[in-house]
N, CA, C and O atoms as a Tinker XYZ file with bonds, in Angstrom:
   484  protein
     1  N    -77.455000    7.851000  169.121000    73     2
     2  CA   -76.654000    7.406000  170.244000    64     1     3
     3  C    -75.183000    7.299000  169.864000    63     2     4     5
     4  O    -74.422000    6.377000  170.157000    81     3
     5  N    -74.906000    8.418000  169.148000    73     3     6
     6  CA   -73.114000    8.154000  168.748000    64     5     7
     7  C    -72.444000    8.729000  169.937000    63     6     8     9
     8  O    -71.338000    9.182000  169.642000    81     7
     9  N    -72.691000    8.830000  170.921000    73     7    10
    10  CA   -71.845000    8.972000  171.885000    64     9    11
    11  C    -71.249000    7.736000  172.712000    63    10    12    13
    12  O    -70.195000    7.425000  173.267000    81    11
    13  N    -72.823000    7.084000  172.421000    73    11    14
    14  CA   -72.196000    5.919000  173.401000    64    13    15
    15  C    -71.477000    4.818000  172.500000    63    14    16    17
    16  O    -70.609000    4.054000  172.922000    81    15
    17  N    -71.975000    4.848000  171.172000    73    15    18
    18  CA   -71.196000    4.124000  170.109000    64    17    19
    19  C    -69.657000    4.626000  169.912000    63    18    20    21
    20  O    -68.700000    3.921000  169.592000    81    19
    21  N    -69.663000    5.926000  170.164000    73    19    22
    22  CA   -67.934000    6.252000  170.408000    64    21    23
    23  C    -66.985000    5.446000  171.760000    63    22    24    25
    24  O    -65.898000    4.872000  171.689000    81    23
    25  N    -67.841000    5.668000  172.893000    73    23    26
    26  CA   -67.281000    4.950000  173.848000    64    25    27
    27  C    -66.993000    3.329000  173.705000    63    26    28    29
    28  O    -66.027000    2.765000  174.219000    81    27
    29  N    -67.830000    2.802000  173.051000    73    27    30
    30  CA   -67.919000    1.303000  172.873000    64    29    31
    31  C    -66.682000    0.967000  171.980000    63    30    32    33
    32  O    -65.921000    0.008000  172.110000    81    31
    33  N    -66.639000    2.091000  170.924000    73    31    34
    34  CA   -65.437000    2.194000  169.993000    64    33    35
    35  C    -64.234000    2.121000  170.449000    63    34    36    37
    36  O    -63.277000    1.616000  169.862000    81    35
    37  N    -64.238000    2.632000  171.535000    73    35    38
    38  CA   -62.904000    2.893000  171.759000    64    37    39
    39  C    -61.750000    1.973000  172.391000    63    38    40    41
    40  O    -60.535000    2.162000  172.460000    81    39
    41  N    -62.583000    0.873000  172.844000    73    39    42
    42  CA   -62.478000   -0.226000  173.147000    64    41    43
    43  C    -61.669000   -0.912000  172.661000    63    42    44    45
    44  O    -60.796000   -1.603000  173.185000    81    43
    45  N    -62.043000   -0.676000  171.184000    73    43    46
    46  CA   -60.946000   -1.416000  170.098000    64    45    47
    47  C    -59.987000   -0.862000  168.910000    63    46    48    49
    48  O    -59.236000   -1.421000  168.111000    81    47
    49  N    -60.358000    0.516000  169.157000    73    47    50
    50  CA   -59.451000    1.636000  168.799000    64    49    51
    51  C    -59.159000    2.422000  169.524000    63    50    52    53
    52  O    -59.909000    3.396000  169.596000    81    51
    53  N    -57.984000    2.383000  170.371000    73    51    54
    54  CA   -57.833000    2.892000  171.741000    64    53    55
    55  C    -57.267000    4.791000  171.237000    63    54    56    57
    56  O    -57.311000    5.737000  172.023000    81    55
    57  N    -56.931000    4.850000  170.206000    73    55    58
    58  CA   -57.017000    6.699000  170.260000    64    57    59
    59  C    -58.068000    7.017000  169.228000    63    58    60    61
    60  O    -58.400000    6.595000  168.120000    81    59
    61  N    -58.455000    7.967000  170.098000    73    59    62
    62  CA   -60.022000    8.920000  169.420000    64    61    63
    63  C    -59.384000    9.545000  167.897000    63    62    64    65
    64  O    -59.885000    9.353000  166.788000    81    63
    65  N    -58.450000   10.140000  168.129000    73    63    66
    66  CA   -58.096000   10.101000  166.716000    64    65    67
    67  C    -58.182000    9.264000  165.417000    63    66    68    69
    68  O    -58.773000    9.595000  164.390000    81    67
    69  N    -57.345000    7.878000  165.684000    73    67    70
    70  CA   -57.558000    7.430000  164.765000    64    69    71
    71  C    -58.736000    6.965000  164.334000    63    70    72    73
    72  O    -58.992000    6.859000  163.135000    81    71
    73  N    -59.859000    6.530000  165.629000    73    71    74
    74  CA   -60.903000    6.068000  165.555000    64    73    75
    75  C    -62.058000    7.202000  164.540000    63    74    76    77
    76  O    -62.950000    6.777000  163.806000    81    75
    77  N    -61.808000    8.303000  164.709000    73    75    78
    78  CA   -62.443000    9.404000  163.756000    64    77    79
    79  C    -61.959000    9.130000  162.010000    63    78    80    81
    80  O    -62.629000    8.925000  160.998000    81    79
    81  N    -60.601000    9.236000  162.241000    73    79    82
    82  CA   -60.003000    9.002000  160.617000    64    81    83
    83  C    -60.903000    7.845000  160.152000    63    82    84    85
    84  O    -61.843000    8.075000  159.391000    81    83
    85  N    -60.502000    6.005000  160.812000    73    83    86
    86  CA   -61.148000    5.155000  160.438000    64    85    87
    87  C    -62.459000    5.303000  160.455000    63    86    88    89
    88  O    -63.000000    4.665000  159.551000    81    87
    89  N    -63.419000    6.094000  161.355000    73    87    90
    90  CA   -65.100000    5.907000  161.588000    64    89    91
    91  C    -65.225000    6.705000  160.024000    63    90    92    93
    92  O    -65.918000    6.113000  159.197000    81    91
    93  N    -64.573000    8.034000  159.594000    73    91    94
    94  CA   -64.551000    8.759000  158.473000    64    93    95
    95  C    -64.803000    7.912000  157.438000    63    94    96    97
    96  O    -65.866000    7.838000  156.823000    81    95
    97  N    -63.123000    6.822000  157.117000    73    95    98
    98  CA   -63.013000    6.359000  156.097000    64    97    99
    99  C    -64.443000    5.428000  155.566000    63    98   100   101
   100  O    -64.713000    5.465000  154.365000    81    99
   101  N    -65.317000    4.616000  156.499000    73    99   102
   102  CA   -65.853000    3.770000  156.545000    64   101   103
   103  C    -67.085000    4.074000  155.867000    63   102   104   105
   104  O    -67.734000    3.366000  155.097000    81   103
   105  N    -67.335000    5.432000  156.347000    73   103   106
   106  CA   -68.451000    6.261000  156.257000    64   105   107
   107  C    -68.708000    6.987000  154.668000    63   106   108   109
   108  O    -69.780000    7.178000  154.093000    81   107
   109  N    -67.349000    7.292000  154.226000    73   107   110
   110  CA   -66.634000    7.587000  152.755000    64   109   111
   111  C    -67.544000    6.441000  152.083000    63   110   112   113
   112  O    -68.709000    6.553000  151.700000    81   111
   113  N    -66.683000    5.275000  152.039000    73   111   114
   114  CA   -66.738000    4.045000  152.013000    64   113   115
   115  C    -68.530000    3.532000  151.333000    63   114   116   117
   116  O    -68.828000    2.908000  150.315000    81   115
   117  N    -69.343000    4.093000  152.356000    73   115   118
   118  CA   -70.603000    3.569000  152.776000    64   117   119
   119  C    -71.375000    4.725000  151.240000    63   118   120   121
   120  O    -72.186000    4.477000  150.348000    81   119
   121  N    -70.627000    5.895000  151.599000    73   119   122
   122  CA   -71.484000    6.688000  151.123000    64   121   123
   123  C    -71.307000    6.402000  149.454000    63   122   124   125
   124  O    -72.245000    6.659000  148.700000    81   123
   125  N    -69.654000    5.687000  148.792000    73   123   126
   126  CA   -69.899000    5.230000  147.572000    64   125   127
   127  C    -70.363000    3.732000  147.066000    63   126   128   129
   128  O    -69.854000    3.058000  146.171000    81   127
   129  N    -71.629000    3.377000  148.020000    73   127   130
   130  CA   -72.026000    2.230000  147.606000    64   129   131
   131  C    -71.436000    0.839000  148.300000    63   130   132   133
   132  O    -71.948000   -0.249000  148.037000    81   131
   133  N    -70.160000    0.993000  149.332000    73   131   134
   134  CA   -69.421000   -0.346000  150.155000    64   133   135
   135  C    -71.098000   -0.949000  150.616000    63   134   136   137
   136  O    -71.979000   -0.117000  150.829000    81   135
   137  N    -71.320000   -2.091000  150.703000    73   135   138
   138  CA   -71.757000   -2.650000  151.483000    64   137   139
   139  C    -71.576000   -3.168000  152.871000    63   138   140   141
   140  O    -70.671000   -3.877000  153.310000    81   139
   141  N    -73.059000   -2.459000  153.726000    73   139   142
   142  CA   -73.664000   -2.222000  155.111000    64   141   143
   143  C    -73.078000   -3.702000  155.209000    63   142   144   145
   144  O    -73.250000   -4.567000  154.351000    81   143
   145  N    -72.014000   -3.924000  156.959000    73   143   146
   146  CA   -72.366000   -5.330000  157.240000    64   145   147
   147  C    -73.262000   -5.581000  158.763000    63   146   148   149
   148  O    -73.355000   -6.507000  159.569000    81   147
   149  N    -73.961000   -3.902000  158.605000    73   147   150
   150  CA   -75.190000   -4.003000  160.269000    64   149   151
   151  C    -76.325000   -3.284000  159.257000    63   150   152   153
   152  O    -76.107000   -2.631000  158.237000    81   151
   153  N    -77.635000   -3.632000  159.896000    73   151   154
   154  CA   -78.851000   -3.334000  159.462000    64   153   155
   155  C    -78.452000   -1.429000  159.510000    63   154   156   157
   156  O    -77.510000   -0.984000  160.165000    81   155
   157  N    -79.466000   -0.496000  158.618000    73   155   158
   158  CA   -78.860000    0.552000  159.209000    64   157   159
   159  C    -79.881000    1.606000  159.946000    63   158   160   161
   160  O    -79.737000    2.828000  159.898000    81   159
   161  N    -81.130000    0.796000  160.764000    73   159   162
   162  CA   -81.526000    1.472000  161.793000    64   161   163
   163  C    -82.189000    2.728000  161.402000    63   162   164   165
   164  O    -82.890000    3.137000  162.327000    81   163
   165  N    -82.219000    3.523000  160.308000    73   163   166
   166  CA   -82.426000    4.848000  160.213000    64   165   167
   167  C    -81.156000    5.904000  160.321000    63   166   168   169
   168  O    -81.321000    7.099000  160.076000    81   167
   169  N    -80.084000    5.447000  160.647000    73   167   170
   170  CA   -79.137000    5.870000  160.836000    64   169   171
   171  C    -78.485000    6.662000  159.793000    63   170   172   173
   172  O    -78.711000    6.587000  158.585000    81   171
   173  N    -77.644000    7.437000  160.395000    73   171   174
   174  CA   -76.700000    7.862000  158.970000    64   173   175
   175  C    -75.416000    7.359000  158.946000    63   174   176   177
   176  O    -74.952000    6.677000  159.860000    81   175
   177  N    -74.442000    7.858000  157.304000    73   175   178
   178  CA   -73.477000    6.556000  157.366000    64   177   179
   179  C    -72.123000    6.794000  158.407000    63   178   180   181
   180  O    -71.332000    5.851000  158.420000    81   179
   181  N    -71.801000    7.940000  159.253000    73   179   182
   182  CA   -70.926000    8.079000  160.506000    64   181   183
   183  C    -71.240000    7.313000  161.496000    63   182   184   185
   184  O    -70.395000    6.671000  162.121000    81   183
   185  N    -72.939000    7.286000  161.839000    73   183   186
   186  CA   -73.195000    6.137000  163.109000    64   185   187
   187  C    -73.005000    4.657000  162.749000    63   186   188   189
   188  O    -72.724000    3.739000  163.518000    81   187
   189  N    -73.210000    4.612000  161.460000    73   187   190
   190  CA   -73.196000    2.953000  160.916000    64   189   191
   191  C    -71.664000    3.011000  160.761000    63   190   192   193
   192  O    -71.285000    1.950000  161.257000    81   191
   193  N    -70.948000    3.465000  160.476000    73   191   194
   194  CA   -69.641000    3.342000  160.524000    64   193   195
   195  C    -69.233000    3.220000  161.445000    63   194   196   197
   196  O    -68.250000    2.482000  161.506000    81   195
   197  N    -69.836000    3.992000  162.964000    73   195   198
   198  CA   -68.663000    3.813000  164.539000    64   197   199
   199  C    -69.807000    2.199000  164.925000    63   198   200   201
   200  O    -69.454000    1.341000  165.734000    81   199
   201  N    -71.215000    2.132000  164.085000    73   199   202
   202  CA   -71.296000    0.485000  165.038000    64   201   203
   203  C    -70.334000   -0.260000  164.465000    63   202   204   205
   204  O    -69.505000   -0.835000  165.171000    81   203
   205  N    -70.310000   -0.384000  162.606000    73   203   206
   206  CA   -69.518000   -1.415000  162.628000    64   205   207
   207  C    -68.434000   -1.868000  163.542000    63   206   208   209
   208  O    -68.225000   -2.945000  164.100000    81   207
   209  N    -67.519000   -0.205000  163.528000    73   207   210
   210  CA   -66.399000   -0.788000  164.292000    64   209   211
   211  C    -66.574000   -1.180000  165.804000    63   210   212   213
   212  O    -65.715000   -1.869000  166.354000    81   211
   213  N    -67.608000   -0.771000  166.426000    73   211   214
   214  CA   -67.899000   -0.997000  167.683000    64   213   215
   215  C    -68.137000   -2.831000  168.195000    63   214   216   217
   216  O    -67.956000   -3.577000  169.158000    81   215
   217  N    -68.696000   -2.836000  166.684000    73   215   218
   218  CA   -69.541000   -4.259000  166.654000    64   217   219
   219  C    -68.395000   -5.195000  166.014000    63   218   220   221
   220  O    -68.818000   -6.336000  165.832000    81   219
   221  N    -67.159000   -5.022000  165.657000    73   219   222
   222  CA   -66.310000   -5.500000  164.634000    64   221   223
   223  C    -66.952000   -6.502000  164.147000    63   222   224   225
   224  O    -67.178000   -7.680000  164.424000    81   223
   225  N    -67.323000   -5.312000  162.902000    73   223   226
   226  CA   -67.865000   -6.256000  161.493000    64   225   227
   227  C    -67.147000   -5.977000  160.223000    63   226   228   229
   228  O    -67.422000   -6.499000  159.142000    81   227
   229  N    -66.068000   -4.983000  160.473000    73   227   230
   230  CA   -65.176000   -4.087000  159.654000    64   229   231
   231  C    -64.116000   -4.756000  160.104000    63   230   232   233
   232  O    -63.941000   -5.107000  161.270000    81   231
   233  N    -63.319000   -4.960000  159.092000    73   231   234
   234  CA   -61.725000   -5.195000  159.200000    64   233   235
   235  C    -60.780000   -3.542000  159.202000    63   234   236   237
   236  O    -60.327000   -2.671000  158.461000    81   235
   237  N    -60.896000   -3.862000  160.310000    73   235   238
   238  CA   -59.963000   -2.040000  160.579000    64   237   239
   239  C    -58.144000   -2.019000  159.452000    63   238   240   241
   240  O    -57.691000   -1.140000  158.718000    81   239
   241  N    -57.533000   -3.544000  159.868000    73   239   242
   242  CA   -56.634000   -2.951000  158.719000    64   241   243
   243  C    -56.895000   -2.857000  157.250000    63   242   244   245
   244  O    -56.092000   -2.464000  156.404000    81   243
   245  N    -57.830000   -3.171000  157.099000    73   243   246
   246  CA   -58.335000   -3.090000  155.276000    64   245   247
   247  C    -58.801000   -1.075000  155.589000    63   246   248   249
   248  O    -58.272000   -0.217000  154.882000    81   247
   249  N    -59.507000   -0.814000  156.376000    73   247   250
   250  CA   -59.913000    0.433000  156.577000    64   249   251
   251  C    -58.526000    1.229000  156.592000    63   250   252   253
   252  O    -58.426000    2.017000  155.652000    81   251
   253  N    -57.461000    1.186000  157.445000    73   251   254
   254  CA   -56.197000    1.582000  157.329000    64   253   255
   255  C    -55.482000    2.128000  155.915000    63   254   256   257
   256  O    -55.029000    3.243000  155.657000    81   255
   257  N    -55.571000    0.649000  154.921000    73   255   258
   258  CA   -54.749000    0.482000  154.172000    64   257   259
   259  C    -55.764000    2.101000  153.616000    63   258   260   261
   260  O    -55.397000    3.276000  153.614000    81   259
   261  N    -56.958000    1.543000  153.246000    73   259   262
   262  CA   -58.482000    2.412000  152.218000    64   261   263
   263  C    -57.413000    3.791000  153.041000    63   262   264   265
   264  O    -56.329000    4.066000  152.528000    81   263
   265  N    -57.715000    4.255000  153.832000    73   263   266
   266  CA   -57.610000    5.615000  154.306000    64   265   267
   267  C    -55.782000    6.168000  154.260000    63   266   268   269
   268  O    -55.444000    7.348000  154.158000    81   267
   269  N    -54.788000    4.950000  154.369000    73   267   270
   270  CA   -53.540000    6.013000  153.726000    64   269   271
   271  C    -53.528000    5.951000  152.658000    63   270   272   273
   272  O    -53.097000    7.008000  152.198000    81   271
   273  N    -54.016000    4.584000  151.202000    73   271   274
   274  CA   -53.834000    4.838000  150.270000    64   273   275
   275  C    -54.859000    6.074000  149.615000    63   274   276   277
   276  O    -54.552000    6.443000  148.482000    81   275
   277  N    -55.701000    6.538000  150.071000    73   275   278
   278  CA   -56.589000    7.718000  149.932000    64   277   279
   279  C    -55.901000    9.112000  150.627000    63   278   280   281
   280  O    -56.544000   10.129000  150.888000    81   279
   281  N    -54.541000    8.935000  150.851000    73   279   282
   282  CA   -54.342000   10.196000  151.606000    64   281   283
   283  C    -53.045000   10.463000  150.620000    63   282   284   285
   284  O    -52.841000   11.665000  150.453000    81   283
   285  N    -52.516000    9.959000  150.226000    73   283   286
   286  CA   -51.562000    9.506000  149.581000    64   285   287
   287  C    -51.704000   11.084000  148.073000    63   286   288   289
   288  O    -52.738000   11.529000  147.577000    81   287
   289  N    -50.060000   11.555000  147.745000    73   287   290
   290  CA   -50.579000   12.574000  146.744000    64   289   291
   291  C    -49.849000   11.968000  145.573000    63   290   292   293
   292  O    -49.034000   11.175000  146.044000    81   291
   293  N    -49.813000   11.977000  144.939000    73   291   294
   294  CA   -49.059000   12.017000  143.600000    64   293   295
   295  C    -48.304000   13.134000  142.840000    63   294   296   297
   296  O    -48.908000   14.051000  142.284000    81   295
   297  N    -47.375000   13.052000  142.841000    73   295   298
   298  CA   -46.924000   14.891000  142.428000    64   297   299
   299  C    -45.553000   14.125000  141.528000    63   298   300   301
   300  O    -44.644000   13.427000  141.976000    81   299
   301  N    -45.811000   14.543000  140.197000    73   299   302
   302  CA   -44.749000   14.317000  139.027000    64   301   303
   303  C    -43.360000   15.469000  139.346000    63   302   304   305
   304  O    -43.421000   16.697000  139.395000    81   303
   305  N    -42.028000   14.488000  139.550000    73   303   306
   306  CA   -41.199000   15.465000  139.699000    64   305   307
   307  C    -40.594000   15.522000  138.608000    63   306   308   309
   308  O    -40.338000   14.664000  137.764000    81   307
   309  N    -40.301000   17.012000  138.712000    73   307   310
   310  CA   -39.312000   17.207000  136.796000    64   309   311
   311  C    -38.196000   16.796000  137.080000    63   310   312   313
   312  O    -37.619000   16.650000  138.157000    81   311
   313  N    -37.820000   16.554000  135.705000    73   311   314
   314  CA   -37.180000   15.502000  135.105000    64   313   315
   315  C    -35.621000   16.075000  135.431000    63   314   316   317
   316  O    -34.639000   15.356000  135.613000    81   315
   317  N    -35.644000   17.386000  135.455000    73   315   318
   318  CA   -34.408000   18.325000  135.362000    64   317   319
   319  C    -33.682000   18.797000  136.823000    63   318   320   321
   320  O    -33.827000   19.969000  137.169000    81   319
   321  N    -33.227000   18.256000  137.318000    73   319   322
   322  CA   -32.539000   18.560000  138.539000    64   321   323
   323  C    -31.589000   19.783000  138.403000    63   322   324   325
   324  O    -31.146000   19.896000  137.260000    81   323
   325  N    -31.115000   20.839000  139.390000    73   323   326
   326  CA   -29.976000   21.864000  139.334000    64   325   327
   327  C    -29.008000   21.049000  139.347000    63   326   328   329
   328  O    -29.046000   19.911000  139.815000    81   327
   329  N    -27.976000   21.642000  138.775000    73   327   330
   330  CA   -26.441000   20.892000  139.241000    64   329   331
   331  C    -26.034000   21.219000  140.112000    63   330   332   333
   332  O    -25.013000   20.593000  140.397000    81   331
   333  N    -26.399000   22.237000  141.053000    73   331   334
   334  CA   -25.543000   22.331000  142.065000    64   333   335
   335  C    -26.828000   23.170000  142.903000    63   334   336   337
   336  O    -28.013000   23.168000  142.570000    81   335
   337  N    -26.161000   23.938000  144.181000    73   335   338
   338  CA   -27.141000   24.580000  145.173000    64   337   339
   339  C    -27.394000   26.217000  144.728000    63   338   340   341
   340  O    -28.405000   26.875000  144.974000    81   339
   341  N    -26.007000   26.736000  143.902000    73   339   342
   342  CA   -26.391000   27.920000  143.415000    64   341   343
   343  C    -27.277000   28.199000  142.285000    63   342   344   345
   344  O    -27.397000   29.282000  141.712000    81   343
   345  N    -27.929000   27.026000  142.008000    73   343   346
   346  CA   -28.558000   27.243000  140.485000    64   345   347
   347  C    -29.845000   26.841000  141.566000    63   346   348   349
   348  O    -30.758000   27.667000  141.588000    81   347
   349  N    -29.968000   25.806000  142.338000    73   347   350
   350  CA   -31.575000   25.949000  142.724000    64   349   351
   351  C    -31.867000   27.222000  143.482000    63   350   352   353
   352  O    -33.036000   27.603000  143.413000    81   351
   353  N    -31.140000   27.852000  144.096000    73   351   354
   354  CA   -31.152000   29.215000  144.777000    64   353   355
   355  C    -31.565000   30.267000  144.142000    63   354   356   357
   356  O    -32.293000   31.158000  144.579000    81   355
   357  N    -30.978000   30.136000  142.836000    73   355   358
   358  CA   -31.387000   31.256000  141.878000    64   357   359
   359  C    -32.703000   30.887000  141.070000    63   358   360   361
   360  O    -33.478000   31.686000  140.545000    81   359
   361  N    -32.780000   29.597000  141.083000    73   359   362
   362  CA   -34.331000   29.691000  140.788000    64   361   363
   363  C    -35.369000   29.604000  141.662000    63   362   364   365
   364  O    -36.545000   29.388000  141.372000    81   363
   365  N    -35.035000   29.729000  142.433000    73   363   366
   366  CA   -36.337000   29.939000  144.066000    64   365   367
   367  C    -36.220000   31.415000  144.021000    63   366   368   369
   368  O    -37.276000   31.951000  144.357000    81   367
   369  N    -35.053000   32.432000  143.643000    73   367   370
   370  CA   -34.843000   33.837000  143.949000    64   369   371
   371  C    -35.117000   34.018000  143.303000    63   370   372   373
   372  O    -34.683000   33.424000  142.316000    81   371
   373  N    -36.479000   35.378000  143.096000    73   371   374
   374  CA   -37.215000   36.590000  142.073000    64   373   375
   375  C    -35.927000   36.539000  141.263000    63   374   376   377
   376  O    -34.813000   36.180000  141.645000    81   375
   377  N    -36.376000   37.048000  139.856000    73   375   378
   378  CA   -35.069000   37.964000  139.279000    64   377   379
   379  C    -35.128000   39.280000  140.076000    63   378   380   381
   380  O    -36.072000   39.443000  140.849000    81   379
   381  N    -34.069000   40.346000  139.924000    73   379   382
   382  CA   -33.726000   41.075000  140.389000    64   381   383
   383  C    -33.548000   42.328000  138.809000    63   382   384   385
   384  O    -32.656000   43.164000  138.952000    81   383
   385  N    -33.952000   42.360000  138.134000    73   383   386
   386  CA   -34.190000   42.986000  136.640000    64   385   387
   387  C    -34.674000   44.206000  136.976000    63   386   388   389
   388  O    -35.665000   44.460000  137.662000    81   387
   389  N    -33.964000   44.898000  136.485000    73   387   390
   390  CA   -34.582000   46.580000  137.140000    64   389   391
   391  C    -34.151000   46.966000  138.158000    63   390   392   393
   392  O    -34.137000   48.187000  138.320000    81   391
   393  N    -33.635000   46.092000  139.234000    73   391   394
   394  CA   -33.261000   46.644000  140.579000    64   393   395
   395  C    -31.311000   47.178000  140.108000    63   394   396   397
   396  O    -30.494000   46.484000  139.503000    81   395
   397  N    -31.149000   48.368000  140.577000    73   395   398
   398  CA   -29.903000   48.908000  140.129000    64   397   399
   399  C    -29.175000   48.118000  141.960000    63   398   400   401
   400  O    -29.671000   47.801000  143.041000    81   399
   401  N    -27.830000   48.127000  141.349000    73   399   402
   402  CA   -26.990000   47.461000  142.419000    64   401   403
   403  C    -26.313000   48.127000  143.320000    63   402   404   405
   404  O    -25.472000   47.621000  144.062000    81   403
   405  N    -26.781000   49.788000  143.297000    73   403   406
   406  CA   -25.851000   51.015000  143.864000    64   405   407
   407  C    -26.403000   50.472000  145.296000    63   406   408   409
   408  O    -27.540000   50.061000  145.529000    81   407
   409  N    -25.131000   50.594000  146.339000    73   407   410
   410  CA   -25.754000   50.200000  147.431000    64   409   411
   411  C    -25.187000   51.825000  148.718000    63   410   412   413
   412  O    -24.554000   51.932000  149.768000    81   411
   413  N    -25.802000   52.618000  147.904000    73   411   414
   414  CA   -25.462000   54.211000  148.537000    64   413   415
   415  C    -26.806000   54.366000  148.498000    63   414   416   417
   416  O    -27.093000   55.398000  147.891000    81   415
   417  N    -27.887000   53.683000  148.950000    73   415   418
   418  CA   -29.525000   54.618000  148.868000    64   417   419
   419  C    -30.017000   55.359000  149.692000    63   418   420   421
   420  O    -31.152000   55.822000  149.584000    81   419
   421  N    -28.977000   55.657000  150.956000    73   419   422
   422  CA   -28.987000   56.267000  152.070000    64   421   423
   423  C    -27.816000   57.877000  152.174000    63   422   424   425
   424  O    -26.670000   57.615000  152.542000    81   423
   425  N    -27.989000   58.749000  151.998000    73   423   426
   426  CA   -27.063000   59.661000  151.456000    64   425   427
   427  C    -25.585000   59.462000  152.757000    63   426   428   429
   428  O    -25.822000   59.395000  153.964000    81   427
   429  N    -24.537000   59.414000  152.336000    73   427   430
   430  CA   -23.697000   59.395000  153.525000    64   429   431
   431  C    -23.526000   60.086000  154.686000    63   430   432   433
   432  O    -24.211000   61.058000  155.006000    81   431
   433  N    -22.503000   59.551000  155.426000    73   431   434
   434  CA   -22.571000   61.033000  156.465000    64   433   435
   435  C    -23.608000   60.998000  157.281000    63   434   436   437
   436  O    -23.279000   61.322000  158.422000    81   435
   437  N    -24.733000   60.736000  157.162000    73   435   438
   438  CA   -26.517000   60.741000  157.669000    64   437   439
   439  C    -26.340000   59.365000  158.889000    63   438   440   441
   440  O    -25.772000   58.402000  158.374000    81   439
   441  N    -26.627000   59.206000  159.979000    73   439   442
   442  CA   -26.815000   58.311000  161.180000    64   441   443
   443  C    -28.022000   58.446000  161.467000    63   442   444   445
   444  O    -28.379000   59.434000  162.108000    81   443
   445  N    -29.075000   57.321000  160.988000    73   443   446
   446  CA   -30.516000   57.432000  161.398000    64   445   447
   447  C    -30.774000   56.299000  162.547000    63   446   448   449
   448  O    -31.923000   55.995000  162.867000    81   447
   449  N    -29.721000   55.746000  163.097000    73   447   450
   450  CA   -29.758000   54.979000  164.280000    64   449   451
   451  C    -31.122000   55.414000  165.309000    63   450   452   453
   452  O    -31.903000   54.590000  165.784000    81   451
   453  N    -31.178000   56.654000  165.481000    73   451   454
   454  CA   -31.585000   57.094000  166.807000    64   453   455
   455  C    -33.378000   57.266000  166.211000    63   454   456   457
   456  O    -34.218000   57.412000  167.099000    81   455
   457  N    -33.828000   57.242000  164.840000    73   455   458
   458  CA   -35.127000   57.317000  164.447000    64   457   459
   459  C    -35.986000   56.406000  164.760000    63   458   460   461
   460  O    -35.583000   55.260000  164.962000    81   459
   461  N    -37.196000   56.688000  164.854000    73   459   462
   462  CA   -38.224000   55.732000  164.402000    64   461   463
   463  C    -38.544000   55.521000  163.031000    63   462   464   465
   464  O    -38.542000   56.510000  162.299000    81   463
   465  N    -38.808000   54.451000  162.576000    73   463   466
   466  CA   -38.849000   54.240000  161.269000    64   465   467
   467  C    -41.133000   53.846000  161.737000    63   466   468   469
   468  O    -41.730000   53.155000  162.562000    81   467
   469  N    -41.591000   54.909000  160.468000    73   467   470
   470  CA   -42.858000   55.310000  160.809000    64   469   471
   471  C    -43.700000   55.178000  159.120000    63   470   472   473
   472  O    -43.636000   55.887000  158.116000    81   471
   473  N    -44.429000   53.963000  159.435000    73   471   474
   474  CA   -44.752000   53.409000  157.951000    64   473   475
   475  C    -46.342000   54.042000  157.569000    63   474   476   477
   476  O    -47.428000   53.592000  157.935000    81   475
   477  N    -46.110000   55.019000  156.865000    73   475   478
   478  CA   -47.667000   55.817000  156.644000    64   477   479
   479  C    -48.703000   55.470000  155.681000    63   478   480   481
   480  O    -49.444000   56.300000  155.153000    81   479
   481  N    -48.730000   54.154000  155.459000    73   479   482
   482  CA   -50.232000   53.896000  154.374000    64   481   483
   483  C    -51.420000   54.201000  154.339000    63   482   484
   484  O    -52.129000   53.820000  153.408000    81   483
C-alpha cells in the first residue's frame, strides 16, 4: 500500500521530491542496521521508511542533515594555483606540438565560399 502511504506522506512533506530523497535516505538508513521505530509488517525498507514518515516516528531534520551530509563530495584542491588567467588557459589548452603555425593551408587566390563542405567517412 505505498501509494496510499505516499499520500499520507505528503501531508508532512509537502514536495514529492523531497519526500522521495528523505523516504530514500531512511530506507539507506534501515538497510545499514538504523533501528525500525514501526513494527515492519512484512514490508520492505522504502514502505517502512514512507510509514515512518507518514506516522512521524522519524525526525525528518536528523534525516535532512543524514542525506546532505551523504551527498556532500570531498575533492582535495592542489595546492598550486596559476598566477594569472594566461597560465590556467594554457593548462586547460592541449599542447599544440607538431601543429606547424603556417596559416596558408588553403592555397590563395581559391574562394570556396560558394561549396558544400561534404564529410566522407
Amino acid at each position: 500500500m505505498a501509494r496510499i502511504t505516499v499520500e499520507d506522506c505528503v501531508e508532512r512533506v509537502p514536495s514529492r521530491f523531497e519526500l522521495v530523497m528523505l523516504a530514500a535516505q531512511r530506507a539507506r538508513d534501515i538497510s545499514a542496521g538504523g533501528a525500525l521505530t514501526l513494527d515492519r509488517d512484512n514490508d520492505k525498507n522504502p514502505v517502512v521508511a514512507l510509514r515512518e514518515i507518514a506516522e512521524t516516528t522519524v525526525d525528518l531534520d536528523h534525516l535532512r542533515y543524514e542525506l546532505m551530509h551523504g551527498l556532500r563530495r570531498h575533492v582535495d584542491a592542489d595546492d598550486e594555483e596559476p598566477a594569472d588567467l594566461v597560465q590556467e588557459l594554457e593548462a586547460l589548452i592541449p599542447s599544440r606540438a607538431g601543429v606547424e603555425d603556417d596559416d596558408t593551408m588553403l592555397p590563395e587566390g581559391t574562394d570556396y565560399g560558394d561549396q558544400d563542405i561534404v564529410d566522407e567517412d
